[in-house]
Kinemage of the C-alpha trace (Angstrom):
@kinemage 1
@onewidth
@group {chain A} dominant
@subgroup {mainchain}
@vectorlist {calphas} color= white
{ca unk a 1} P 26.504 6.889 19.154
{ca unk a 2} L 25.717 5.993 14.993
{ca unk a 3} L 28.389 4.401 13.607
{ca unk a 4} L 30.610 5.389 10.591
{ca unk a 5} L 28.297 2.156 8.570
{ca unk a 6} L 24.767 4.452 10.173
{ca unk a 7} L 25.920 7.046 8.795
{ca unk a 8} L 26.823 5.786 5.141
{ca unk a 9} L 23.592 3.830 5.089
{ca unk a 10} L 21.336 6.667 5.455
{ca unk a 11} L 20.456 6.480 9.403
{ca unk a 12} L 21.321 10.312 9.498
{ca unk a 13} L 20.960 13.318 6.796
{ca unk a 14} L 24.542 14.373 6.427
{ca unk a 15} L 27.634 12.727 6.062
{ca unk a 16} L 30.620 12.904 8.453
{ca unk a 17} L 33.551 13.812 5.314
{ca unk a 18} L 31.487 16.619 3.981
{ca unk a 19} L 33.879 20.081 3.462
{ca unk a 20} L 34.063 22.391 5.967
{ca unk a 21} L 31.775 25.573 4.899
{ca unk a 22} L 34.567 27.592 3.932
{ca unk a 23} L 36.144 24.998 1.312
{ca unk a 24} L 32.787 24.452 -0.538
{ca unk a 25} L 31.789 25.960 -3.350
{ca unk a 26} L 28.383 27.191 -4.223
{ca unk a 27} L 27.635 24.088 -7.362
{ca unk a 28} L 26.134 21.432 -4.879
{ca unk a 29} L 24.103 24.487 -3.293
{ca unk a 30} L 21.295 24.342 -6.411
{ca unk a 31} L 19.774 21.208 -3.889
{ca unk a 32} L 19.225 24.133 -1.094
{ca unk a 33} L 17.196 26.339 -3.459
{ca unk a 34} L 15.435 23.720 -5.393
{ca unk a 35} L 14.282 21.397 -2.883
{ca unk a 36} L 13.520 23.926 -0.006
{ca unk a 37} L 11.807 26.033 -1.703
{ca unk a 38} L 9.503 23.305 -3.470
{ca unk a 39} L 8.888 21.785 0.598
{ca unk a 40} L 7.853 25.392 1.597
{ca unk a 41} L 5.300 25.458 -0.945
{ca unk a 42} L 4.388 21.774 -0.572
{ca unk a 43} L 3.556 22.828 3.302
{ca unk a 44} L 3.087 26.311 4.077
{ca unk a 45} L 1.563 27.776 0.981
{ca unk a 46} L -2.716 27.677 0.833
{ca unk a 47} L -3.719 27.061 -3.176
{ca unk a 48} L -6.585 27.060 -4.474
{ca unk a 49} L -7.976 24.231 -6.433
{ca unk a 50} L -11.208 23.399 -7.754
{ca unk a 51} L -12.623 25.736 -5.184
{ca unk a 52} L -10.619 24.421 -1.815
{ca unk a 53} L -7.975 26.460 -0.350
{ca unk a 54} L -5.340 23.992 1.607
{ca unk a 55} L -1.629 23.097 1.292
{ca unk a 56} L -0.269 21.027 -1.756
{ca unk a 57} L 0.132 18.311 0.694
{ca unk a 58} L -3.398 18.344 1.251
{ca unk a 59} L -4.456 18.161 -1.927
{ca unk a 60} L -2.357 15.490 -2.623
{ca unk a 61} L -4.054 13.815 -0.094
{ca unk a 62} L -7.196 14.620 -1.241
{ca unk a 63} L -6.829 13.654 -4.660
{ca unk a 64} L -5.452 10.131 -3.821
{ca unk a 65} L -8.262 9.743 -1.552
{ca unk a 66} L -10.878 10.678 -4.337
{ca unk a 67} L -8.288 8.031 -7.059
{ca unk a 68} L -9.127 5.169 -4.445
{ca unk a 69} L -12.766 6.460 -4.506
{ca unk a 70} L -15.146 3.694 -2.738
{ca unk a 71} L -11.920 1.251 -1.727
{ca unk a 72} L -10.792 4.463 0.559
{ca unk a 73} L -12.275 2.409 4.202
{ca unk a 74} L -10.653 -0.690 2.893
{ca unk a 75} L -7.317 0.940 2.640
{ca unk a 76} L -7.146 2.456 5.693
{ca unk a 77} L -8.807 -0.685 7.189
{ca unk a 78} L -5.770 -1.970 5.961
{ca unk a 79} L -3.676 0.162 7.945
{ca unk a 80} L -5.129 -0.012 11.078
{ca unk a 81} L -5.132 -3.972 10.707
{ca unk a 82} L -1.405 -4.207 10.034
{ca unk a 83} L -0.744 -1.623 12.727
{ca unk a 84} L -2.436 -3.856 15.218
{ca unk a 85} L -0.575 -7.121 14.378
{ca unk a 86} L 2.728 -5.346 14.249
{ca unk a 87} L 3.203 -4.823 17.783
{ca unk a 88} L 1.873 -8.859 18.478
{ca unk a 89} L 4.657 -9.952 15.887
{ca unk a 90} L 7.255 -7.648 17.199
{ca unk a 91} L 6.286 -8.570 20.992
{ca unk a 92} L 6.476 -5.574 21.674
{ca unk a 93} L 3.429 -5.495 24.322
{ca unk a 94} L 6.022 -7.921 26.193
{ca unk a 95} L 8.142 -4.707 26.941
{ca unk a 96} L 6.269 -2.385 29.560
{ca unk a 97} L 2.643 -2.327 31.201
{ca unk a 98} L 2.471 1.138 28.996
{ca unk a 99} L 3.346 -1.126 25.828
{ca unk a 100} L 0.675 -3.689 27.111
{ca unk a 101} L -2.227 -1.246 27.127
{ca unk a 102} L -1.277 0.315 23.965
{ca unk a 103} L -0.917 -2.960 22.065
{ca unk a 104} L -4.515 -4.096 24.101
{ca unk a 105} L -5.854 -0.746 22.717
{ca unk a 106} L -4.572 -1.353 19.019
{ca unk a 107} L -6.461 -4.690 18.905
{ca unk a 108} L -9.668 -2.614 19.617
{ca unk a 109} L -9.081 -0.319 17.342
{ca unk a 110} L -9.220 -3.616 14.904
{ca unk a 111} L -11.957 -4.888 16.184
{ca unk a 112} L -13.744 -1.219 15.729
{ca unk a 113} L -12.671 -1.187 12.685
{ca unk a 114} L -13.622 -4.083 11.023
{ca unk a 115} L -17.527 -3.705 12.717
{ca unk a 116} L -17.260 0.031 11.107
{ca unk a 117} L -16.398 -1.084 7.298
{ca unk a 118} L -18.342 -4.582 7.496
{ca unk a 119} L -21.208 -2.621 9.061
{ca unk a 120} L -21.815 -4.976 11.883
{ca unk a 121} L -22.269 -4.409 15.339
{ca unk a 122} L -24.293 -2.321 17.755
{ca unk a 123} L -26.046 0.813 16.479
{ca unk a 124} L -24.221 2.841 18.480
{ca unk a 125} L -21.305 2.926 16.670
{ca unk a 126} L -22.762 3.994 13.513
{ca unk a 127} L -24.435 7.001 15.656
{ca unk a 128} L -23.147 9.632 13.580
{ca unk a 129} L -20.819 11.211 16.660
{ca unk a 130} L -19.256 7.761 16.853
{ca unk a 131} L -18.259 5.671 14.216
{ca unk a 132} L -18.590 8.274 11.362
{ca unk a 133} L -17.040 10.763 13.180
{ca unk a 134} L -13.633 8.845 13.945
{ca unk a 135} L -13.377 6.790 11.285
{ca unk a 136} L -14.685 9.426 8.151
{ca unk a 137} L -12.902 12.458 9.769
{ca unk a 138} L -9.587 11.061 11.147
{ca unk a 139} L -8.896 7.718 9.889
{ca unk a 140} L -9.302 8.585 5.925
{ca unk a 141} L -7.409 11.770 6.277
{ca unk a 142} L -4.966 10.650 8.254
{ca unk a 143} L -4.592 7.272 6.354
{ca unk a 144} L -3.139 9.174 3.317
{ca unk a 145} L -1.569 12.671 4.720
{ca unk a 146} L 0.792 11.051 6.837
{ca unk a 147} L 2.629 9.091 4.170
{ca unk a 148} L 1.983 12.194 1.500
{ca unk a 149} L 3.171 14.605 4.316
{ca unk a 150} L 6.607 12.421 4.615
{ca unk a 151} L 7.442 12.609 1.096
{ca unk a 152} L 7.076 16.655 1.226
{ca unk a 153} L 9.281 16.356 4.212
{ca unk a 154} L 12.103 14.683 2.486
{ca unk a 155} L 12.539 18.165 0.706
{ca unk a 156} L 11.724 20.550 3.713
{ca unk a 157} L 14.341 18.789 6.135
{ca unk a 158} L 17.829 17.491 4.577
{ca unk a 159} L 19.125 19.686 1.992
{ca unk a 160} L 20.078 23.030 4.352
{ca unk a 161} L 16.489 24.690 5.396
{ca unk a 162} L 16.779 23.577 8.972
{ca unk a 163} L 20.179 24.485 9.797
{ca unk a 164} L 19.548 28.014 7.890
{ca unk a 165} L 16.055 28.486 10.152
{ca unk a 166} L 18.030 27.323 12.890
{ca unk a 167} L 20.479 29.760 13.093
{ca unk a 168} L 18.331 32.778 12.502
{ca unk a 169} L 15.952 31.590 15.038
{ca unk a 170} L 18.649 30.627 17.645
{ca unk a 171} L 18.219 34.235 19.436
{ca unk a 172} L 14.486 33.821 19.943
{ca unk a 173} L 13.695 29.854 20.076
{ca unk a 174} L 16.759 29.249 22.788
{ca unk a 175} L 15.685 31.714 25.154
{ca unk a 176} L 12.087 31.802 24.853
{ca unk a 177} L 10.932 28.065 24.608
{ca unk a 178} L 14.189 26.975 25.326
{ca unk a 179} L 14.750 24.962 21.817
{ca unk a 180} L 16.913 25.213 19.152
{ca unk a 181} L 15.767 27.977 16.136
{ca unk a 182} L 15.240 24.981 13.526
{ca unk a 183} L 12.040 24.164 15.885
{ca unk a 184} L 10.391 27.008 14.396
{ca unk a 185} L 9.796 25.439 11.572
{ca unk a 186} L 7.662 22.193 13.506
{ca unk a 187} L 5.818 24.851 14.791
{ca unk a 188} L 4.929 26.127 11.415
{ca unk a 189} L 4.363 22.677 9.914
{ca unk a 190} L 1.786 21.914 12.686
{ca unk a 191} L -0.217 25.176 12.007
{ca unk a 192} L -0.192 24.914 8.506
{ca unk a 193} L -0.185 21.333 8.121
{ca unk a 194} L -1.587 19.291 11.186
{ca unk a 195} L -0.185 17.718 14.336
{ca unk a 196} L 0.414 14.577 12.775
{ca unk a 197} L 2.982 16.149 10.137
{ca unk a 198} L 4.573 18.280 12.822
{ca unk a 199} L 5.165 15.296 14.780
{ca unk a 200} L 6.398 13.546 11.758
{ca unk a 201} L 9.665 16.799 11.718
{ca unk a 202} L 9.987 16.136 15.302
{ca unk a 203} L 10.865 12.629 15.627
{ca unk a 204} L 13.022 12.259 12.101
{ca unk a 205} L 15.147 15.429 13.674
{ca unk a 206} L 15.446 13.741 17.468
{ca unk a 207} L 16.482 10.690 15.606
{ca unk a 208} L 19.009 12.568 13.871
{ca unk a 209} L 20.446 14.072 16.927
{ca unk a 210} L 19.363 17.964 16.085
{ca unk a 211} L 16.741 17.415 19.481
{ca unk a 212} L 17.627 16.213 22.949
{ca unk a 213} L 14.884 14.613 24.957
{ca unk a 214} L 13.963 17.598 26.748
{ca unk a 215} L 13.423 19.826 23.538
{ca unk a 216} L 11.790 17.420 21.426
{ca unk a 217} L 9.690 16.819 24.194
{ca unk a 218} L 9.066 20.764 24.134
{ca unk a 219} L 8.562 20.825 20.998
{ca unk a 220} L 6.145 17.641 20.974
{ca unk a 221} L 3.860 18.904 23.337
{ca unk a 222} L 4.130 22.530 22.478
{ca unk a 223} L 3.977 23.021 19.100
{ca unk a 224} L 2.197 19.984 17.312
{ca unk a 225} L -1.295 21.705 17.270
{ca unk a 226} L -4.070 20.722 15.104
{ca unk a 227} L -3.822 22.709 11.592
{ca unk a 228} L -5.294 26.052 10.644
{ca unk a 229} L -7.845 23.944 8.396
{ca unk a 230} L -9.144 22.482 11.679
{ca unk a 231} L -9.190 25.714 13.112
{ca unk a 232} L -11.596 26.792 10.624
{ca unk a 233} L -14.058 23.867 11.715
{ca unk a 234} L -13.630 25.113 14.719
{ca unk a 235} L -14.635 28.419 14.246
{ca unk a 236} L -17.167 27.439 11.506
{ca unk a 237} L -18.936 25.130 14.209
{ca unk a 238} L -18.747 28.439 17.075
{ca unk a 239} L -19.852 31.128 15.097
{ca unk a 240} L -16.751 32.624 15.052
{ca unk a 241} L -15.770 33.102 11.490
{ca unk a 242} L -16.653 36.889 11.985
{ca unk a 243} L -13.848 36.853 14.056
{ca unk a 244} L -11.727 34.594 12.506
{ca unk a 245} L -8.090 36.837 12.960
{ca unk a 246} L -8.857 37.484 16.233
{ca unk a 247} L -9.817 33.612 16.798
{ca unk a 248} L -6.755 32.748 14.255
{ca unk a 249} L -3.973 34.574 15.815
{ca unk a 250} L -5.053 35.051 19.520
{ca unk a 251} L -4.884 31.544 19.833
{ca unk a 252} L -1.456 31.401 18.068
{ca unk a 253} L 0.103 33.897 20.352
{ca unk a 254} L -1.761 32.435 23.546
{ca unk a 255} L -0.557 28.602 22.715
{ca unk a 256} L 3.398 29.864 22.366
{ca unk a 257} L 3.240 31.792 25.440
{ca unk a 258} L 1.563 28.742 26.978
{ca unk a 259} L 4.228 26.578 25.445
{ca unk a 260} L 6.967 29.083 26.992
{ca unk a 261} L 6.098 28.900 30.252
{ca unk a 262} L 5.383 25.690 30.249
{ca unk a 263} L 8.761 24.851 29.216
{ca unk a 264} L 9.995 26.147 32.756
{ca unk a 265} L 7.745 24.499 34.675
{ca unk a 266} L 8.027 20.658 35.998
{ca unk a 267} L 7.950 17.800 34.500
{ca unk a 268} L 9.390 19.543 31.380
{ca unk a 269} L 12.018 21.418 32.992
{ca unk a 270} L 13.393 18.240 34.788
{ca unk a 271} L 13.514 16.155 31.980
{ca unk a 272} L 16.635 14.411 30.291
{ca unk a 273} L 18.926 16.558 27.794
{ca unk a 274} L 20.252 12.957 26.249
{ca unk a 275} L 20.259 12.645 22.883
{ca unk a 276} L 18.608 9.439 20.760
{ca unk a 277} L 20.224 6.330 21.251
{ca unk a 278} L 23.439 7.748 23.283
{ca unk a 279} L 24.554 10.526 20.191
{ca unk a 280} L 27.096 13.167 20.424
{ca unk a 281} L 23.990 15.425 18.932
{ca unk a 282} L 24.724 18.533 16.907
{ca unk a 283} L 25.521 21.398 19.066
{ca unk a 284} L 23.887 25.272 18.110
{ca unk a 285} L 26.453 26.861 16.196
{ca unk a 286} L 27.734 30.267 18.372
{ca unk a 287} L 27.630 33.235 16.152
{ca unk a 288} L 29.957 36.057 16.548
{ca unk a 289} L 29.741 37.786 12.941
{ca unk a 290} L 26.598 38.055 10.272
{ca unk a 291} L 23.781 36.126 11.492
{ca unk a 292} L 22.832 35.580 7.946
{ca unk a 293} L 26.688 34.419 6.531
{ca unk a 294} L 26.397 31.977 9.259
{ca unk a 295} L 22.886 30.557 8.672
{ca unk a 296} L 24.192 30.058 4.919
{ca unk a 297} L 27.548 28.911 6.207
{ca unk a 298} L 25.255 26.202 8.329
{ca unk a 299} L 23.108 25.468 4.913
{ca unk a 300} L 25.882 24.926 3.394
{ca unk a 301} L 27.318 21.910 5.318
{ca unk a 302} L 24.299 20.425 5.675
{ca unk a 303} L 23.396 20.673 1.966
{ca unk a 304} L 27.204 19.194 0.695
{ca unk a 305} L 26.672 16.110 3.109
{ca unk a 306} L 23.061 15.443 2.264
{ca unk a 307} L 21.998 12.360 0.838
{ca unk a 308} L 20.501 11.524 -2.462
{ca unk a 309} L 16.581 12.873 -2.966
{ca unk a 310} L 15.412 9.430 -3.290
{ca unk a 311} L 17.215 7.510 -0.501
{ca unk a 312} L 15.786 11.092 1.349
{ca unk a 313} L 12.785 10.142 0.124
{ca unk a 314} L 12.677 6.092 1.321
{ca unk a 315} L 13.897 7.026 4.948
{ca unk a 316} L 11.101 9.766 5.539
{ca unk a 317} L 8.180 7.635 3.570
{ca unk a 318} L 8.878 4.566 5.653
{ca unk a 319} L 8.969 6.951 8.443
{ca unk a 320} L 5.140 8.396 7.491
{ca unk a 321} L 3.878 4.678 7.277
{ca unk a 322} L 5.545 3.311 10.236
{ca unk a 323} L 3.618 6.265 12.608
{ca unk a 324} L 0.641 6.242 10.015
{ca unk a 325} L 0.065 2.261 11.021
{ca unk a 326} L 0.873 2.611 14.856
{ca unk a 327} L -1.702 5.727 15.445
{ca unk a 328} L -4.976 4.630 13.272
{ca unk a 329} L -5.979 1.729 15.275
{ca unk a 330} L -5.507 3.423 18.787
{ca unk a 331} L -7.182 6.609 17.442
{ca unk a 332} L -9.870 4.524 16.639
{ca unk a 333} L -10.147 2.940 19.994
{ca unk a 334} L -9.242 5.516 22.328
{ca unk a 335} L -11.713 7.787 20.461
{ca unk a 336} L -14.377 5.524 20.563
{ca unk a 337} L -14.124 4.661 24.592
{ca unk a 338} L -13.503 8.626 25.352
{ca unk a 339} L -16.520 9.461 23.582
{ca unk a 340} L -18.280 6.708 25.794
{ca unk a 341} L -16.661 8.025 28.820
{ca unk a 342} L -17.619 11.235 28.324
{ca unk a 343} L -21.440 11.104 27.067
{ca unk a 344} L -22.490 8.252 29.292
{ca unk a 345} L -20.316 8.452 33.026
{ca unk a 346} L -20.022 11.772 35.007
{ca unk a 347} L -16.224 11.139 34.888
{ca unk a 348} L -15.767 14.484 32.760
{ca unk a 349} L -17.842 16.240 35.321
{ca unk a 350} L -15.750 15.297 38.266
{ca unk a 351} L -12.354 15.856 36.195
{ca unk a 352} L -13.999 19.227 35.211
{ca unk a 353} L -13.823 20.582 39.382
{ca unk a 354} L -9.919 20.666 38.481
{ca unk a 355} L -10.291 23.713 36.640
{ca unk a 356} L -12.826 25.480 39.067
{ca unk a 357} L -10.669 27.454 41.013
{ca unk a 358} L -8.920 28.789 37.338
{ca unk a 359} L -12.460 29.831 36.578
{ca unk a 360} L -14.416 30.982 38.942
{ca unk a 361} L -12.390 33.904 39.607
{ca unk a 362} L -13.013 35.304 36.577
{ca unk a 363} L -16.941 37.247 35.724
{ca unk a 364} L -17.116 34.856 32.853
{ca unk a 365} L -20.998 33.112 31.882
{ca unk a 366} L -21.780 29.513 32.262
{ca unk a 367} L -18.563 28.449 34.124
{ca unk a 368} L -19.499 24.562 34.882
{ca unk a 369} L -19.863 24.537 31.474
{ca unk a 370} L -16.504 25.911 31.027
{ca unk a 371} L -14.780 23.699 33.122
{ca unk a 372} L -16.150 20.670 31.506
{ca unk a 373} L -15.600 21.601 27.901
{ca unk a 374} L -11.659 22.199 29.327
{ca unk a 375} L -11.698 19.325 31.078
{ca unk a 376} L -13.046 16.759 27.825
{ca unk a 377} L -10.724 18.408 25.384
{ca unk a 378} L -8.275 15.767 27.125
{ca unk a 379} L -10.423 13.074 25.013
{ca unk a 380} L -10.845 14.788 21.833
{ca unk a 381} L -10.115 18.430 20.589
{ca unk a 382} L -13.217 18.680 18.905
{ca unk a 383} L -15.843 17.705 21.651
{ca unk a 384} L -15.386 21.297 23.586
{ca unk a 385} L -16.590 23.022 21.084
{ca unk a 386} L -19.938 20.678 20.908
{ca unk a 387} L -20.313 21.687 24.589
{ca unk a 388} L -20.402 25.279 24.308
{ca unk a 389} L -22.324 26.324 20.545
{ca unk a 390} L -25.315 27.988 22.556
{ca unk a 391} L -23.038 29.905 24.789
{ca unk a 392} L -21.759 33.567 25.134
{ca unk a 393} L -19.150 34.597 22.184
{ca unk a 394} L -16.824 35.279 25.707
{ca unk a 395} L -17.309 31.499 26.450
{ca unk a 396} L -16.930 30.263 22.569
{ca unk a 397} L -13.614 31.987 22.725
{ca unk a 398} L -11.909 30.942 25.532
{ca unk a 399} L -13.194 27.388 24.680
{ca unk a 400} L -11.689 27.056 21.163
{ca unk a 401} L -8.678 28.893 22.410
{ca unk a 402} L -8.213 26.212 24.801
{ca unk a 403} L -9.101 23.342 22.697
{ca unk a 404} L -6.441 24.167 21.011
{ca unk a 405} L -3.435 25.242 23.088
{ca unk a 406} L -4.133 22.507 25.150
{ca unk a 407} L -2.434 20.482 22.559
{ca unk a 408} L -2.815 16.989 24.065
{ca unk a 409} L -5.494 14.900 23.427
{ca unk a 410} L -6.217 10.984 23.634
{ca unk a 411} L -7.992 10.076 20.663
{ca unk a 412} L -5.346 11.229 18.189
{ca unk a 413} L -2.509 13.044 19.671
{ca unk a 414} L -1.628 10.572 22.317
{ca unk a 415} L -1.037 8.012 20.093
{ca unk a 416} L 0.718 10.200 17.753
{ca unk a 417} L 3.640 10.608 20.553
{ca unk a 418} L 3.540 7.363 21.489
{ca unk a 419} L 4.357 5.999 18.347
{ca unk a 420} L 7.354 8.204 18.221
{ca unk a 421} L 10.849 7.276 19.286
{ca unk a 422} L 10.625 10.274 21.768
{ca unk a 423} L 8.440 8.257 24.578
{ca unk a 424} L 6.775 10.278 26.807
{ca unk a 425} L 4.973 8.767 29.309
{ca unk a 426} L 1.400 9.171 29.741
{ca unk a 427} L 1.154 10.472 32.920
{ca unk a 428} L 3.971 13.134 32.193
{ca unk a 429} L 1.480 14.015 29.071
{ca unk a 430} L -1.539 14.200 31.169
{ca unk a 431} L 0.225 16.107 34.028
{ca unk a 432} L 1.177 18.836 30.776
{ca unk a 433} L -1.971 18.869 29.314
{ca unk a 434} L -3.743 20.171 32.707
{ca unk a 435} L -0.726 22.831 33.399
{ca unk a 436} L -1.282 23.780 29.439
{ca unk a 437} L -4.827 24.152 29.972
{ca unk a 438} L -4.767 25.748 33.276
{ca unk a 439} L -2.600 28.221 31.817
{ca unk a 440} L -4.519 29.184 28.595
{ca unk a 441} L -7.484 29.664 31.170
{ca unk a 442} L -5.805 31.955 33.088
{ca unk a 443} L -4.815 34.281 29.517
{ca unk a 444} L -7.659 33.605 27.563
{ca unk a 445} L -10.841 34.085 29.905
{ca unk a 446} L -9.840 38.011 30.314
{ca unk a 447} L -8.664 38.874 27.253
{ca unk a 448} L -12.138 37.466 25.562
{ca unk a 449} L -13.754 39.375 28.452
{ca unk a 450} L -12.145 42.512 27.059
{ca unk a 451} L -13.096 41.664 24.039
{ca unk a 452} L -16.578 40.207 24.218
């Protein structure tokens, strides 16, 4: 339970002596408007600049990146080293085996690291699908939006948007994916934005008391996919830009109905409905009259009680660095041993008979093939799609599909969640990624059929 001193020191967006709705006036509202509307933009608008079309966010990013200019890998080196030592200092590898391994994979993320910038070590790791790939493609981007992304958020969540979302989703959100309606709006950020960013929503709200375990842990592994930008890698890399709103919003609808069911199956169903730290946590508002009066009603509150933009600001920024340090050194490592486990041990081959009996009922081409790109997108999102570019259009589909809804993955993802306060444990996350993927097999292999 956050004490009266939390709350005054900024633990939580809103403050327990705001008005009730009805007694405010519409002056302090101008913070509602202004700074909501200037988050949607920041995240779920595409500009274009100088010939890229991305989110403000990711421009940002990608015109801090080009300010640092050749110092970029030092920077992020940075990162990653501080984000290794920080769980040594803290001791917190002294708190479970899972906090052991994590901390033991942190270090080698360092020690990656530093042989990646300082160009030393074995050749191997400057093979182009090694090295290059994690460290040019995820660290550097990563390095920067996470900490940009957290400053955009200070405007999206605090100042009213939430609660409004929230109570216009409530009738869809509750009984669907059983979450509250302002989870619509993580879902968005992930799409538009990335994972990462998504993520970023999730755990500030759980800490806040908006999520219980059990929906942020919905919402975690449900809704923080990789961005539409990735997407278009994705389809770039399959041939599938011809197709790209059929890709684009098949795979939208297939992941939420994935994410759905899902949510009614074990482990999800039987997990916890606690709040963070032992909170009361803020209960859905029932609405009886005007859906609309009572999301403004809800805006309202929140708004009134909100805290200062730049003390908004300092909570969600220190946020963004905290995850930003904890995930770049075990992206590193994890990335580089899954890419080891899966190009030079038959692991992924025997992990790929899992899916067999999901596949081979189904008149679909090159199904080995199938099962192993399922089965490797637990490692990395990215490496299905290597798998399958001289396959059928039928199997290109129903692999980028599942890339995608399967939503977990070790070289990024993984440590994304674990460096949340949310802790899932890893077995939980691998049981849902197989029941995710499983799933998305069973939609997507007919439907590309019918298409294809």
């Amino acid at each position: 339970m956050k004490t009266e001193a939390d709350l005054v020191s900024g633990d939580m967006e809103f403050q327990p002596e705001s008005k009730p709705a009805d007694k405010q006036t519409g002056v302090g509202m101008w913070r509602f408007y202004v700074f909501s509307i200037i988050g949607i933009l920041c995240f779920f608008v595409p500009v274009t600049i100088n010939g890229t079309n991305t989110i403000i966010v990711d421009h940002v990013h990608l015109w801090i990146r080009a300010a640092f200019g050749v110092a970029m890998p030092y920077v992020a080196l940075l990162m990653i080293l501080v984000g290794a030592a920080l769980p040594i200092i803290r001791k917190d590898f002294m708190k479970s085996a899972t906090d052991f391994v994590v901390t033991l994979f942190k270090v080698f993320g360092a020690v990656i690291g530093i042989m990646y910038v300082f160009k030393i070590g074995p050749a191997l790791l400057f093979n182009p699908n090694y090295g290059p790939f994690l460290f040019d493609k995820l660290m550097l981007p990563l390095s920067i939006l996470i900490p940009v992304g957290a400053v955009a958020l200070s405007l999206l969540v605090g100042y009213g948007l939430l609660e409004f979302i929230g109570v216009l989703m409530q009738p869809i959100m509750r009984p669907v994916f059983k979450t509250p309606g302002k989870s619509a709006v993580d879902a968005v950020a992930s799409f538009v934005g990335s994972y990462s960013l998504g993520l970023l929503i999730t755990n500030r709200v759980y800490k806040d008391g908006m999520y219980n375990k059990k929906e942020a842990v919905i919402i975690a592994t449900g809704f923080s996919t990789v961005s539409a930008t990735f997407m278009v890698i994705v389809a770039n890399t399959l041939d599938l830009m011809p197709h790209w709103n059929l890709f684009f919003w098949s795979t939208l609808i297939i992941t939420f109905v994935v994410t759905a069911i899902s949510a009614h199956l074990p482990p999800i169903r039987n997990e916890s409905e606690e709040y963070y730290e032992g909170q009361e946590g803020q209960k859905e508002v029932e609405v009886n009259g005007n859906r609309v009066v009572a999301a403004y009603d809800e805006a309202k509150r929140q708004s009134h009680g909100s805290l200062p933009l730049l003390k908004n600001i300092w909570v969600n920024v220190k946020d963004g660095f905290e995850m930003t340090m904890a995930i770049l050194p075990s992206i590193l490592s994890i990335g580089f041993f899954g890419l080891l486990l899966a190009n030079f041990t038959p692991v992924i081959d025997w992990l790929s008979y899992i899916f067999y009996p999901f596949i081979y009922i189904f008149p679909i081409a090159d199904k080995p093939l199938l099962a192993k790109a399922s089965a490797i997108s637990l490692i990395e999102m990215f490496l299905p799609s290597l798998l399958v570019v001289k396959s059928t259009m039928a199997v290109k589909l129903v692999t980028a599909i599942t890339s995608i809804s399967a939503i977990i993955f070790f070289s990024a993802l993984v440590p994304c969640i674990l460096a949340t306060d949310i802790k899932i444990p890893i077995w939980k996350l691998t049981l849902i990624w197989f029941i995710r993927v499983a799933l998305t097999l069973l939609i997507a292999i007919p439907f590309a059929l019918l298409i294809f």
